[in-house]
Backbone of each chain as ProteinMPNN parsed JSONL, in Angstrom:
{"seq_chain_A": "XXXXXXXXXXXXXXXXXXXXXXXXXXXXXXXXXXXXXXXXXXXXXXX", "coords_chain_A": {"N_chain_A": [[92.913, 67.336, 78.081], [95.664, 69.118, 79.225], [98.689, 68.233, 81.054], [101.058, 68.641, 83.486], [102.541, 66.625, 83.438], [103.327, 62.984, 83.011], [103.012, 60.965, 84.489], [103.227, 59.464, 87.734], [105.812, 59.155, 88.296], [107.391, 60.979, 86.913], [106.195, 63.079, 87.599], [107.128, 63.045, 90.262], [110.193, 63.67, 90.122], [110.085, 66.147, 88.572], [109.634, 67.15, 90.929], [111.168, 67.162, 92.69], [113.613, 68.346, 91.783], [112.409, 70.883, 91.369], [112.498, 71.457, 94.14], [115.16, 71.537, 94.367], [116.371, 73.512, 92.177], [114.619, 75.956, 93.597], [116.701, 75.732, 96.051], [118.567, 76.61, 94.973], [118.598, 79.443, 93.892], [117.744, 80.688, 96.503], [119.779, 80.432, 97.375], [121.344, 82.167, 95.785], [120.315, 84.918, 96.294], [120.917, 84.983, 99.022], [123.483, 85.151, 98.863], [123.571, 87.742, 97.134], [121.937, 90.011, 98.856], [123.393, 89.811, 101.456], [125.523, 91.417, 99.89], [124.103, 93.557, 99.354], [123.189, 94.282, 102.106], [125.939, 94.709, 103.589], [126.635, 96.76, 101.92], [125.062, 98.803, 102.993], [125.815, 99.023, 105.808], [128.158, 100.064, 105.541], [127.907, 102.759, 103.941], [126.144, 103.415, 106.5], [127.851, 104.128, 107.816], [129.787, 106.31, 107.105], [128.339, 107.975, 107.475]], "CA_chain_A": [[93.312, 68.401, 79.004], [97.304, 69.259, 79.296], [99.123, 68.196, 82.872], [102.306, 69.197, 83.486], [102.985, 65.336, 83.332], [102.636, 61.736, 82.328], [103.06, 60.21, 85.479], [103.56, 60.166, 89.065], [107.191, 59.364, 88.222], [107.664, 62.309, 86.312], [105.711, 64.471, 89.133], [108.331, 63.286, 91.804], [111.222, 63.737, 89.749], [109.927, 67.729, 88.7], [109.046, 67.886, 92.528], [112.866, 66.989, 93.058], [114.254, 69.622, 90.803], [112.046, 72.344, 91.42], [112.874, 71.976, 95.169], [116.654, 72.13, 93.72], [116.247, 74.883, 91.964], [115.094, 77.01, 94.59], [117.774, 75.838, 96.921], [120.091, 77.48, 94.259], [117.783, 80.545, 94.119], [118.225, 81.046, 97.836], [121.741, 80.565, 97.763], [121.777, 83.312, 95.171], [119.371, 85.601, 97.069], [121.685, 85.016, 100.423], [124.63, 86.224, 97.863], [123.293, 89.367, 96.618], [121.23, 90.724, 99.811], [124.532, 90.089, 101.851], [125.958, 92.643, 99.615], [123.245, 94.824, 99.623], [123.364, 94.311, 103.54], [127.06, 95.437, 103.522], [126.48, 98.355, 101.511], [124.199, 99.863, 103.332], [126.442, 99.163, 106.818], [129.014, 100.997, 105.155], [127.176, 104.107, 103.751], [125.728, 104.486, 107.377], [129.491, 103.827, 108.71], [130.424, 107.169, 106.992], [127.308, 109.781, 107.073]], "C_chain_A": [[94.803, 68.267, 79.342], [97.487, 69.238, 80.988], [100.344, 68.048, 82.903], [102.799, 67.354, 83.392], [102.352, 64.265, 83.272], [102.282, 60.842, 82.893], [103.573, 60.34, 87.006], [105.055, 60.223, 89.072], [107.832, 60.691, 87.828], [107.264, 63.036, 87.237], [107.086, 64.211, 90.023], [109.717, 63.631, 91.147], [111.508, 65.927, 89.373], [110.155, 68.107, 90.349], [110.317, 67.919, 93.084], [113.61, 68.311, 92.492], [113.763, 70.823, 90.609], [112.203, 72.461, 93.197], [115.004, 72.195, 94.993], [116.863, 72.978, 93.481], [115.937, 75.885, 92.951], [115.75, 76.943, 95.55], [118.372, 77.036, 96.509], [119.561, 78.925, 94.105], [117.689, 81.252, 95.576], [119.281, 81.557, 97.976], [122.184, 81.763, 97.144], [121.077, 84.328, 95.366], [120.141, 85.919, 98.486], [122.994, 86.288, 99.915], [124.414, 87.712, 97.836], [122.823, 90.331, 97.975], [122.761, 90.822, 101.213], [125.495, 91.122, 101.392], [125.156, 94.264, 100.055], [123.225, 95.099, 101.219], [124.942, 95.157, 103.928], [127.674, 96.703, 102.996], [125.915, 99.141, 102.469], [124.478, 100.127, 104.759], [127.432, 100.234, 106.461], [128.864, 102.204, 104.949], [126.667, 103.984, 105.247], [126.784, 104.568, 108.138], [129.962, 105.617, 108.502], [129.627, 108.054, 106.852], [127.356, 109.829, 108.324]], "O_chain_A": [[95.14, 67.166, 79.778], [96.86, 69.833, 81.865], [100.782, 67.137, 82.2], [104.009, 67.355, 83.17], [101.129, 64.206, 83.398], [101.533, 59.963, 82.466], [104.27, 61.288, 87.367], [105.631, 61.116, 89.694], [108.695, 61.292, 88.468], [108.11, 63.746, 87.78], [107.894, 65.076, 90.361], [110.501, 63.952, 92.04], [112.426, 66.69, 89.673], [110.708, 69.1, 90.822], [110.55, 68.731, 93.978], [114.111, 69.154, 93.236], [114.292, 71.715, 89.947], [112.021, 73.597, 93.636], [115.767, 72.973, 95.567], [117.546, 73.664, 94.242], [116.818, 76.693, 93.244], [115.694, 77.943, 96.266], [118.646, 78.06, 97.134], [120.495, 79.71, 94.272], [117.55, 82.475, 95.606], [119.712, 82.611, 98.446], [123.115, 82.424, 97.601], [121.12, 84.997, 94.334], [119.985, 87.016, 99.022], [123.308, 87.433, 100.242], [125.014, 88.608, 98.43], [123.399, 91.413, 98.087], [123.004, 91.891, 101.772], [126.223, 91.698, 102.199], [125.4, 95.328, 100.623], [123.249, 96.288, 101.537], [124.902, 96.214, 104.558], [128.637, 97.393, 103.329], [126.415, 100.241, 102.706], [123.868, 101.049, 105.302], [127.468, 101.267, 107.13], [129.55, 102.973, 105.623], [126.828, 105.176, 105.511], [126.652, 105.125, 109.228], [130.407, 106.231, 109.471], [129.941, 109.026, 106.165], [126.86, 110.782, 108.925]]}, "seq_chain_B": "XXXXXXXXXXXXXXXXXXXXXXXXXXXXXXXXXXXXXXXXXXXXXXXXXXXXXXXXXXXXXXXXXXXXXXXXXXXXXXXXXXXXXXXXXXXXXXXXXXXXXXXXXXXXXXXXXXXXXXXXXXXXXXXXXXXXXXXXXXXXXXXXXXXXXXXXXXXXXXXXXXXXXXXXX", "coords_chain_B": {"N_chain_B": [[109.843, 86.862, 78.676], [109.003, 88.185, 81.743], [106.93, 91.091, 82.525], [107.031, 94.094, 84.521], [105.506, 97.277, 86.235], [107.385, 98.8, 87.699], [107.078, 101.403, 89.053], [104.227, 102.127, 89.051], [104.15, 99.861, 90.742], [105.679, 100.939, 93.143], [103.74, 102.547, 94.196], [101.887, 101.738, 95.29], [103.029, 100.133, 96.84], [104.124, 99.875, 100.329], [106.754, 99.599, 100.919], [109.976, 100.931, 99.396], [110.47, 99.557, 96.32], [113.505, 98.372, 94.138], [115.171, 97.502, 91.292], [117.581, 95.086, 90.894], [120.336, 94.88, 89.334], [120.625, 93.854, 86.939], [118.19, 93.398, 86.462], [116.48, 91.518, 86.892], [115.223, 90.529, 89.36], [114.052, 92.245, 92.079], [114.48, 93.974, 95.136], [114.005, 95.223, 98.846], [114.209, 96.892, 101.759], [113.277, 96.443, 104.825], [111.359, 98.291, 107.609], [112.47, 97.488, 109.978], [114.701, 96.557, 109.033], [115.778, 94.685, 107.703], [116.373, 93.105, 104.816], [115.132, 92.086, 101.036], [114.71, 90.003, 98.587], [112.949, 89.705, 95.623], [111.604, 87.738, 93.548], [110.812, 86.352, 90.372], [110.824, 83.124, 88.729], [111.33, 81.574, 85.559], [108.359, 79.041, 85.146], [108.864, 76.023, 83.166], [107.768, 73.797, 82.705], [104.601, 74.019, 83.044], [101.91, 73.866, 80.484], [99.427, 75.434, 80.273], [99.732, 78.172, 79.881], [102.613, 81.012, 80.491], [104.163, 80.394, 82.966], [105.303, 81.326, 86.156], [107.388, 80.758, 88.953], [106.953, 82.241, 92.11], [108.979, 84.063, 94.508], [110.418, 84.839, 97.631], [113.15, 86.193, 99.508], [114.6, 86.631, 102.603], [117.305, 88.346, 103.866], [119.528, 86.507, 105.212], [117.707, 85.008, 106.286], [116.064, 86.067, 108.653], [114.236, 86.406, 111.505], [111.33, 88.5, 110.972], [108.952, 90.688, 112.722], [105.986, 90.977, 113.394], [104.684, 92.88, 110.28], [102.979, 94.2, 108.982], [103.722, 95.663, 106.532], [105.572, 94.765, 104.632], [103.709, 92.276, 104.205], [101.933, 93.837, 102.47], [103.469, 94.869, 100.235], [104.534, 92.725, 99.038], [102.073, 91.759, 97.985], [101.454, 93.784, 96.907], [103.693, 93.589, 94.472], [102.85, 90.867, 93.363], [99.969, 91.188, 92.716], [100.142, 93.337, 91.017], [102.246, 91.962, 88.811], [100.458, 89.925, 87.619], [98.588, 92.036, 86.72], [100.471, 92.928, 84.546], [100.975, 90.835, 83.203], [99.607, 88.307, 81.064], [99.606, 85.518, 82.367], [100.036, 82.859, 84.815], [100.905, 82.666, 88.477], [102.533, 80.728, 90.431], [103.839, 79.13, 93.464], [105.927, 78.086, 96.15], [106.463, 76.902, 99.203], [109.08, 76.993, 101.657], [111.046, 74.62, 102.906], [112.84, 74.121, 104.49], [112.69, 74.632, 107.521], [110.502, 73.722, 108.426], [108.423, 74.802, 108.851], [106.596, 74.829, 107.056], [103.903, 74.887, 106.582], [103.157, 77.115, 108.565], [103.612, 79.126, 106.908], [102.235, 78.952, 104.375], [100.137, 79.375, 105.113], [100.023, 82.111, 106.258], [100.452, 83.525, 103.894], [98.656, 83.13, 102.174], [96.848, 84.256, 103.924], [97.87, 86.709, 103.885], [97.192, 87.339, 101.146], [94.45, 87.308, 100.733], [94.172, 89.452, 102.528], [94.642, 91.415, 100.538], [94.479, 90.784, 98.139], [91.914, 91.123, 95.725], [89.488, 89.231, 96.047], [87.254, 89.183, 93.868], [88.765, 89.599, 91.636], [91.467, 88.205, 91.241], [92.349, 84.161, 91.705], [93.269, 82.4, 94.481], [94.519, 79.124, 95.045], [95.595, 76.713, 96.992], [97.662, 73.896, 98.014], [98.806, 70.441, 99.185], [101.414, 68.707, 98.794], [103.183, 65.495, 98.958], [106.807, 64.571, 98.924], [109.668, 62.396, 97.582], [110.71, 61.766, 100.012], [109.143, 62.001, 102.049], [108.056, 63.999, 102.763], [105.978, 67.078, 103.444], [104.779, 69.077, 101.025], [104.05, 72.466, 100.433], [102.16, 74.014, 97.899], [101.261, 76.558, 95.956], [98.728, 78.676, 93.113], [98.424, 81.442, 92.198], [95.973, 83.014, 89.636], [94.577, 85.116, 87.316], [91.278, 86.278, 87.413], [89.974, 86.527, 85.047], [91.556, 85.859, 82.998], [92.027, 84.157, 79.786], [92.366, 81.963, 79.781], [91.899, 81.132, 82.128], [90.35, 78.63, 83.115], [91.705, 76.335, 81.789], [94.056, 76.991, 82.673], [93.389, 76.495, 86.241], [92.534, 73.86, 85.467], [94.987, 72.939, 84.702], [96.333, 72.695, 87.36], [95.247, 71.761, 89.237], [95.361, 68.782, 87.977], [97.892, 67.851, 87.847], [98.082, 68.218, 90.51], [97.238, 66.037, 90.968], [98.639, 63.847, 90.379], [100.308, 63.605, 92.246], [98.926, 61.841, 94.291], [98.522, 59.589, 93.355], [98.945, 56.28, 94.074], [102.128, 54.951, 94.487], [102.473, 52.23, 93.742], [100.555, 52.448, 91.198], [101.921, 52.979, 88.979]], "CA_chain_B": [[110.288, 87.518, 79.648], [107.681, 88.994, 82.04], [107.057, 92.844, 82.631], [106.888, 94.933, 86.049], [106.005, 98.354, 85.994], [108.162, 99.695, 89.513], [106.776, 102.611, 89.441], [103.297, 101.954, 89.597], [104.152, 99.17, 92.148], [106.182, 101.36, 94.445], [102.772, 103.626, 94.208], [100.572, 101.515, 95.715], [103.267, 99.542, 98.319], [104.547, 101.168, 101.347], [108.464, 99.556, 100.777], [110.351, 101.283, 97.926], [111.409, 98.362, 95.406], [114.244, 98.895, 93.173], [115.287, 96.293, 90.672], [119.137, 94.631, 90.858], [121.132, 95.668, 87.847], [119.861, 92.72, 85.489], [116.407, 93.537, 86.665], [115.811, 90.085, 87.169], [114.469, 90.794, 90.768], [113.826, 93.147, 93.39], [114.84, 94.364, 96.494], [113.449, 96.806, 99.548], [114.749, 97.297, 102.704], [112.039, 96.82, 106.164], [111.867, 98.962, 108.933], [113.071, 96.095, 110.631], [116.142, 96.58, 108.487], [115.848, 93.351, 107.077], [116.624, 93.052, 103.243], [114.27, 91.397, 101.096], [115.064, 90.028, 97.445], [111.724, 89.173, 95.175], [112.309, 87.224, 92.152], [110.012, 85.34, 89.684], [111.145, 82.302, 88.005], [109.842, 80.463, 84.571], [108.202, 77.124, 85.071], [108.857, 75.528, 81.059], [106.82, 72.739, 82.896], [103.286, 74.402, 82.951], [101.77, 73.999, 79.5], [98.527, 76.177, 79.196], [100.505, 79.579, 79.504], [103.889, 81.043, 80.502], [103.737, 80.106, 84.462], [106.51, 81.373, 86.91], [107.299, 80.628, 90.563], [107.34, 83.605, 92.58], [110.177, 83.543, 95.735], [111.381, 85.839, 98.349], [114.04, 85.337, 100.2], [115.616, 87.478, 103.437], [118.76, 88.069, 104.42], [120.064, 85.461, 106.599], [116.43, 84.145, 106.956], [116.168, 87.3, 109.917], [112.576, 86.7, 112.234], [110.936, 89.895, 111.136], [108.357, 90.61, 113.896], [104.491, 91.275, 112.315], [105.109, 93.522, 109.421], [102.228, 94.232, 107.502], [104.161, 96.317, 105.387], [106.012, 93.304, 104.378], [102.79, 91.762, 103.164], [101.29, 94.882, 101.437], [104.383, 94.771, 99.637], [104.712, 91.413, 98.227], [100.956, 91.328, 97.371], [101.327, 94.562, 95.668], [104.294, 92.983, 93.158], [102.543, 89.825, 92.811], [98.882, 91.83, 91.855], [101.494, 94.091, 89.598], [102.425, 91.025, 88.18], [99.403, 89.587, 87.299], [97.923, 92.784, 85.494], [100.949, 93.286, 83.329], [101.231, 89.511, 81.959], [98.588, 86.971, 81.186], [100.496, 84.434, 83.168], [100.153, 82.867, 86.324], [101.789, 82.324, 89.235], [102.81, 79.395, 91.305], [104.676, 79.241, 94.844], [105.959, 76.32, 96.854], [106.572, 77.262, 100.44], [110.379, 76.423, 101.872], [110.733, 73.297, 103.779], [114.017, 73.121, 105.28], [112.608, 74.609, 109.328], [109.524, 72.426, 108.795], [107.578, 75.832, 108.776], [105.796, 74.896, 105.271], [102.217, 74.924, 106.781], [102.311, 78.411, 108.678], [103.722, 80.042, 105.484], [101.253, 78.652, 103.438], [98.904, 80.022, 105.777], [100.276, 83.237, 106.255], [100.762, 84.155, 102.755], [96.993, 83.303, 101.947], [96.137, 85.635, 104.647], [98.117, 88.161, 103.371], [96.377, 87.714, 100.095], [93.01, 87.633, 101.227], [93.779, 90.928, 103.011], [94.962, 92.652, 99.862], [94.122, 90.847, 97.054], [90.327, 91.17, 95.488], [88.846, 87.658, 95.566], [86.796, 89.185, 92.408], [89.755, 89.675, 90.778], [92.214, 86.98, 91.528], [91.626, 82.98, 92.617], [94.731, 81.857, 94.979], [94.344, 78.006, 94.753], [96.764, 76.136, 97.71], [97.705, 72.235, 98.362], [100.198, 70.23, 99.358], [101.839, 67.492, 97.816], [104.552, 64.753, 99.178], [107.881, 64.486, 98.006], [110.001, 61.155, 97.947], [111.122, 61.845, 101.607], [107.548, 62.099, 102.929], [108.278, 66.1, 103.374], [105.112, 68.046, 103.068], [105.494, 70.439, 100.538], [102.544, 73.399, 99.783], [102.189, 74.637, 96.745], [99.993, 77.75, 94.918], [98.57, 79.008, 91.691], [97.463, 82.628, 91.796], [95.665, 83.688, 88.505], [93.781, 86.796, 87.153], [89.603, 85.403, 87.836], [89.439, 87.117, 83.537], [92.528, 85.253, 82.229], [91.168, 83.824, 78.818], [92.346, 80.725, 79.696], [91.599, 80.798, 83.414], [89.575, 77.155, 83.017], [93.077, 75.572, 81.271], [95.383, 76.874, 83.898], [92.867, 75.828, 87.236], [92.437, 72.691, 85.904], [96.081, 72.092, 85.012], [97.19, 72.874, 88.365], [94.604, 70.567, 89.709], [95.716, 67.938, 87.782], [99.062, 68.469, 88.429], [98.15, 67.805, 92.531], [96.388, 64.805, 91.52], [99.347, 63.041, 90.223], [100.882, 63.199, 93.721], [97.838, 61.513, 95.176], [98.061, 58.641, 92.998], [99.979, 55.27, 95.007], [103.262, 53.894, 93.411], [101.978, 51.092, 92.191], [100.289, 52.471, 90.058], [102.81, 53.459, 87.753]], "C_chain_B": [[109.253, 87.891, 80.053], [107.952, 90.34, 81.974], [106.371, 92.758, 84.067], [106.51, 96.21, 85.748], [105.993, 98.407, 87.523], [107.564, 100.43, 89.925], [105.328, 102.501, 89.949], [103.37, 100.605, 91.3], [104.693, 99.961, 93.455], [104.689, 102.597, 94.792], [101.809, 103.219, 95.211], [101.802, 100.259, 96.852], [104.051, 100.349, 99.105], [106.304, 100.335, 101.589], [108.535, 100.093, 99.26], [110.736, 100.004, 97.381], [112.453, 98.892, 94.224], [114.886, 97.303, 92.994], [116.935, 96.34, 90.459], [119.336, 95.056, 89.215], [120.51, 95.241, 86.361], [118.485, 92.71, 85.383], [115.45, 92.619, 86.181], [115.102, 89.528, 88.326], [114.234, 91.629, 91.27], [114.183, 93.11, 94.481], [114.37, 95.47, 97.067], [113.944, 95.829, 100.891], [113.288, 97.227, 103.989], [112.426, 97.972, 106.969], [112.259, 98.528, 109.863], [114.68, 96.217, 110.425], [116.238, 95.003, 107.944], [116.129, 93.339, 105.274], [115.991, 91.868, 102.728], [114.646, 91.337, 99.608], [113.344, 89.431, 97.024], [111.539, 89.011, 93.96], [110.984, 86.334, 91.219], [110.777, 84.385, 88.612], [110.635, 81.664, 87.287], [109.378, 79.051, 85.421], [108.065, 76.809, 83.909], [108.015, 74.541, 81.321], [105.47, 72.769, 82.62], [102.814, 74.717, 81.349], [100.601, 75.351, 79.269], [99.077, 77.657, 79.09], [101.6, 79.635, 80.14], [103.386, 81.313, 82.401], [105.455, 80.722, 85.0], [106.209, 81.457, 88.585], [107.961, 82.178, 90.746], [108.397, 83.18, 93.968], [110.36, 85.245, 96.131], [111.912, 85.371, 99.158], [114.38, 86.469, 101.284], [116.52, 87.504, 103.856], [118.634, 87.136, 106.057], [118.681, 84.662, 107.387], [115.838, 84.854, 108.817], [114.698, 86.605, 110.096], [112.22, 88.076, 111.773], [109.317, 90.045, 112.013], [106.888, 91.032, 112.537], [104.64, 92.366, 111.294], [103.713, 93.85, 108.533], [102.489, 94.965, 106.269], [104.974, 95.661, 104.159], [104.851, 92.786, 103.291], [102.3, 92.36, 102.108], [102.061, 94.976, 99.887], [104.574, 93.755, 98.523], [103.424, 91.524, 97.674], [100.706, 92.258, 96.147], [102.461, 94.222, 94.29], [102.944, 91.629, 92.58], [100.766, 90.36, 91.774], [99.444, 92.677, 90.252], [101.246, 92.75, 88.093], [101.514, 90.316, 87.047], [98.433, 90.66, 86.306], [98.962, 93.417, 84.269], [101.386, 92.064, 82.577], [100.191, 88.519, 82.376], [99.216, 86.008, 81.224], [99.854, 83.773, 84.702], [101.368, 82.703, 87.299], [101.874, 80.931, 90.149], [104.23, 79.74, 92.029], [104.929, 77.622, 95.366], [106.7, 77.079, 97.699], [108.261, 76.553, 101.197], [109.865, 75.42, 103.029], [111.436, 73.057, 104.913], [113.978, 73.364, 107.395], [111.57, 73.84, 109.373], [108.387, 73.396, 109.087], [106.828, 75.841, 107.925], [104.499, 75.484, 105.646], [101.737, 76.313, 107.293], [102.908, 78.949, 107.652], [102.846, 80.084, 104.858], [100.211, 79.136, 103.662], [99.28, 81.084, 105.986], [100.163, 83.842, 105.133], [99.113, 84.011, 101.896], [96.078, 84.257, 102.787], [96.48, 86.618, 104.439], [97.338, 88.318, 102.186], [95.108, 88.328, 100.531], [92.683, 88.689, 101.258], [93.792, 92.103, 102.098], [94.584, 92.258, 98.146], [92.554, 90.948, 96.622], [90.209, 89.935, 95.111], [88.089, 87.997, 94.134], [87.854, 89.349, 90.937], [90.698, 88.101, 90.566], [91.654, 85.099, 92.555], [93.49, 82.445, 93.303], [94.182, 80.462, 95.319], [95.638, 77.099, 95.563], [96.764, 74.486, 97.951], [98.793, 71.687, 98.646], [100.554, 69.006, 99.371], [103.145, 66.761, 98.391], [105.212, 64.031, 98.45], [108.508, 62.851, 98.353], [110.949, 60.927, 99.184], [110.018, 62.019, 102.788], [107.644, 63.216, 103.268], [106.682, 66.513, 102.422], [105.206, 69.204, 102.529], [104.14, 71.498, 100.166], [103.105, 74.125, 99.011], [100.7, 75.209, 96.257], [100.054, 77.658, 93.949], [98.142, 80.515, 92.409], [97.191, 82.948, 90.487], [94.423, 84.697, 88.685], [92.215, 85.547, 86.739], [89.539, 85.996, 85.771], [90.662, 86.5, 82.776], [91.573, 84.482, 81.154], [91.566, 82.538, 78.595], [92.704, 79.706, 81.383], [91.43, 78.757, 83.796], [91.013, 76.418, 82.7], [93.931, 75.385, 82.774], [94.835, 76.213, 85.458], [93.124, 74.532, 86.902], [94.204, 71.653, 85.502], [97.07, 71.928, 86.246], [96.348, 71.547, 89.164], [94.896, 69.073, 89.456], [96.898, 67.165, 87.73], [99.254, 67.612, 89.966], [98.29, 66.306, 92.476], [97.414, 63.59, 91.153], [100.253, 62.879, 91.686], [100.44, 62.528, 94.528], [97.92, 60.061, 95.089], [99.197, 57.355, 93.722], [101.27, 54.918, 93.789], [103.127, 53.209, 92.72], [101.271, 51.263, 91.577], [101.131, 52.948, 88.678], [102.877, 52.048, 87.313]], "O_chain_B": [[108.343, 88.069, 79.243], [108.984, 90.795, 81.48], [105.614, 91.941, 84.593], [107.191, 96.605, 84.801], [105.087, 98.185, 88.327], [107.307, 100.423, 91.129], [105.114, 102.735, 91.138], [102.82, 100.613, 92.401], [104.28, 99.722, 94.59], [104.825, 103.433, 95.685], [101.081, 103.972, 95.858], [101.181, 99.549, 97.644], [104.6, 101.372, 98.697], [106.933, 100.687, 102.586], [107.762, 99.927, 98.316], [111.424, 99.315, 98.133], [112.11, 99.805, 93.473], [115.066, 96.382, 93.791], [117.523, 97.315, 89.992], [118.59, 95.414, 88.305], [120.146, 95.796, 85.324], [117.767, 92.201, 84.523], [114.392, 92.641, 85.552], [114.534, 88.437, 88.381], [114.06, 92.349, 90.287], [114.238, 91.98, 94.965], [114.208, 96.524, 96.452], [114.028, 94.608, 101.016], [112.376, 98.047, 103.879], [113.535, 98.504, 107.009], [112.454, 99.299, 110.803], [115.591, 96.06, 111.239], [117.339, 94.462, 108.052], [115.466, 94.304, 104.896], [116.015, 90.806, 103.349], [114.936, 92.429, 99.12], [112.626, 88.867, 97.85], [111.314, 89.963, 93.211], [110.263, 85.627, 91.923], [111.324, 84.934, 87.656], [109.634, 81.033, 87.627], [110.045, 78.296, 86.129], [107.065, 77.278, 83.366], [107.35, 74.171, 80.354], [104.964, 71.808, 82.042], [103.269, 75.753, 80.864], [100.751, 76.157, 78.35], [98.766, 78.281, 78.075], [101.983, 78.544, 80.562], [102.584, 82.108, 82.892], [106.5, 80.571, 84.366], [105.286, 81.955, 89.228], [108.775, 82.893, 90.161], [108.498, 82.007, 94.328], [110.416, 86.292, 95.484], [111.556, 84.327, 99.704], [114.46, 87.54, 100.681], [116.818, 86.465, 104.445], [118.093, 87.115, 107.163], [118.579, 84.051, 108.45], [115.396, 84.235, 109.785], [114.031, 86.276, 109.116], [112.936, 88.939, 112.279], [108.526, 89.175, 111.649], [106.909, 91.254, 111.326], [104.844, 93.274, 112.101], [103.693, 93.624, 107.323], [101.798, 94.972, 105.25], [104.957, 96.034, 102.986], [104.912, 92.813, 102.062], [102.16, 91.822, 101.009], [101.529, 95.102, 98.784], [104.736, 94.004, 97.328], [103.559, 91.344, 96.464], [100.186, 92.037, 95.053], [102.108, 94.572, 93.165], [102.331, 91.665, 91.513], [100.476, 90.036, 90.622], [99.211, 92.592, 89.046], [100.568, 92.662, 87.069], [101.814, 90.194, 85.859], [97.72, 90.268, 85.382], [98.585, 94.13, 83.339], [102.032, 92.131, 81.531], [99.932, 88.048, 83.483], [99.508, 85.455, 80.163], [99.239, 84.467, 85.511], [102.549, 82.626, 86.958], [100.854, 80.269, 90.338], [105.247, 80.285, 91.6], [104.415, 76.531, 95.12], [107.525, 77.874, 97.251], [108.326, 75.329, 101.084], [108.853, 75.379, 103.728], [111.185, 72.349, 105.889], [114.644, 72.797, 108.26], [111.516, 73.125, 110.373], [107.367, 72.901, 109.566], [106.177, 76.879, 107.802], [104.054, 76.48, 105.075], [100.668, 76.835, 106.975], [102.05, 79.81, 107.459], [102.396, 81.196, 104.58], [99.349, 79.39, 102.821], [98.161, 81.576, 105.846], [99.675, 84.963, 105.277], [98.661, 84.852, 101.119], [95.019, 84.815, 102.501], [95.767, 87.599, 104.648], [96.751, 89.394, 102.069], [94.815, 89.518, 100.649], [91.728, 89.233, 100.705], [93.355, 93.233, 102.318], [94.45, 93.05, 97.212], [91.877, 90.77, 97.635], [90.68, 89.483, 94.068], [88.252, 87.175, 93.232], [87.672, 89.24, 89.724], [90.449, 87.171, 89.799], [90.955, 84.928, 93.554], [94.524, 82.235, 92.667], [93.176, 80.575, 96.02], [96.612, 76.786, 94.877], [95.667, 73.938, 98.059], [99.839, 72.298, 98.427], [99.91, 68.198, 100.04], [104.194, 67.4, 98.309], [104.845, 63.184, 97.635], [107.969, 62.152, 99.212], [111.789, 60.031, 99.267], [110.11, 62.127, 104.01], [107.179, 63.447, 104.384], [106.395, 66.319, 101.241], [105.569, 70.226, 103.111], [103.229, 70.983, 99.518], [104.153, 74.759, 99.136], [99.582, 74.699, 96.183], [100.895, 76.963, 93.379], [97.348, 80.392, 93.343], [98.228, 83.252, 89.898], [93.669, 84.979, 89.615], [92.159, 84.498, 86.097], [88.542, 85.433, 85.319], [90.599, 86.831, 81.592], [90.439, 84.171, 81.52], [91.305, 81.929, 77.557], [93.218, 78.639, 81.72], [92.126, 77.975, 84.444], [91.42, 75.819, 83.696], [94.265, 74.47, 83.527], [95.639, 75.458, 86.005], [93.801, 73.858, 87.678], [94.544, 70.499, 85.765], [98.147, 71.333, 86.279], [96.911, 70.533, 89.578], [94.771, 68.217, 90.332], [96.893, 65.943, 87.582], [100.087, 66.808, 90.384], [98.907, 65.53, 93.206], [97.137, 62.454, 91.539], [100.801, 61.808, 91.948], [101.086, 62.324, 95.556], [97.639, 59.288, 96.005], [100.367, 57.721, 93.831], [101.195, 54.711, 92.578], [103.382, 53.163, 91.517], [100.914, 50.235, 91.001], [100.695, 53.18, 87.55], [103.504, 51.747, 86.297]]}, "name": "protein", "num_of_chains": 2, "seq": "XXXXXXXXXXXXXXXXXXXXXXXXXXXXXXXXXXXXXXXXXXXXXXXXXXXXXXXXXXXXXXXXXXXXXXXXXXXXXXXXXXXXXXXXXXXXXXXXXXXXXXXXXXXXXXXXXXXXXXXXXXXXXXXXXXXXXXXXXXXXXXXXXXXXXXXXXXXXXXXXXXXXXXXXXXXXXXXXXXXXXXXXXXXXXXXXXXXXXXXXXXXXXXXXXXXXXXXX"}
């Protein structure tokens, strides 16, 4: 039966780097929606 | 790559979604005014099929007050999801307010409310990291996936390596 790993070492080390990853997934989620947030101040700035 | 169809999703949730340029995510707007990005990411880790973590994120991490439109929303991508790729999904709940546990519990109650238990199995647990942080983590899959049995029990087995003491390595 297939398991994402070989050992608990390997588990904590994924479990490290997939809470990494979505730091950086945040951070680039904060990015973009801050735009989209600033757009959409602007368009109601001028109707 | 996975597939979305928008259209049918914006059919059946009550936020419009419209996909960023690269239409590598989503975004909709609350009545809250809150802005809401909703992204799926591979996991290359998960062997029996093509697995991705699902994430949403809000601007500036805003309180949005009870929303069920909010939930209807997300449950209707993630059901989406699920009937246009034989995939699953997997979540892991943010850590950094120490909120892991009512998320984990919120977001199973939103299922509950919208997804069909005959359809879908949402499968939750939660596993510590090498800081003793409680982290919860999902599977949602389709209950007719043709390799349903594979993916349950590799998520299960999966947990169980978190369970096991140090020294045993």
């Amino acid at each position: 039966m297939a398991a994402m790993f070989n050992s608990r070492k390997e588990a904590m080390a994924w479990l490290k780097a997939t809470k990494e990853r979505k730091r950086k997934l945040e951070e680039e989620s904060q990015i973009i929606l801050e735009k989209i947030h600033n757009d959409r101040l602007n368009k109601t700035a001028y109707v | 790559m996975y597939k979305l169809n928008l259209e049918k999703i914006n059919q059946d949730s009550p936020y419009n979604l419209e996909y960023l340029k690269n239409e590598d995510s989503m975004v909709f707007v609350s009545d809250n005014d809150v802005e809401f990005r909703v992204y799926f990411d591979r996991e290359y880790q998960f062997k029996s099929v093509e697995a991705y973590y699902f994430g949403i994120s809000n601007y500036q991490n805003k309180k949005t007050p009870r929303d069920p439109k909010v939930a209807k929303t997300i449950v209707s991508i993630l059901t989406n999801f699920l009937e246009e790729n034989e995939s699953c999904v997997l979540y892991m709940c943010e850590t950094g307010d120490k909120k892991q546990s009512l998320r984990a519990r919120l977001f199973s109650y939103w299922f509950s409310l919208w997804g069909n238990d005959e359809q879908y199995t949402l499968l939750r647990n939660s596993i510590i990291d090498e800081e003793g942080i409680e982290n919860h983590i999902g599977l949602i899959v389709r209950n007719d996936n043709p390799l349903y049995y594979e993916i349950v029990n590799e998520f299960a087995l999966t947990v169980k390596f978190f369970r096991e003491k140090p020294d045993d390595e």
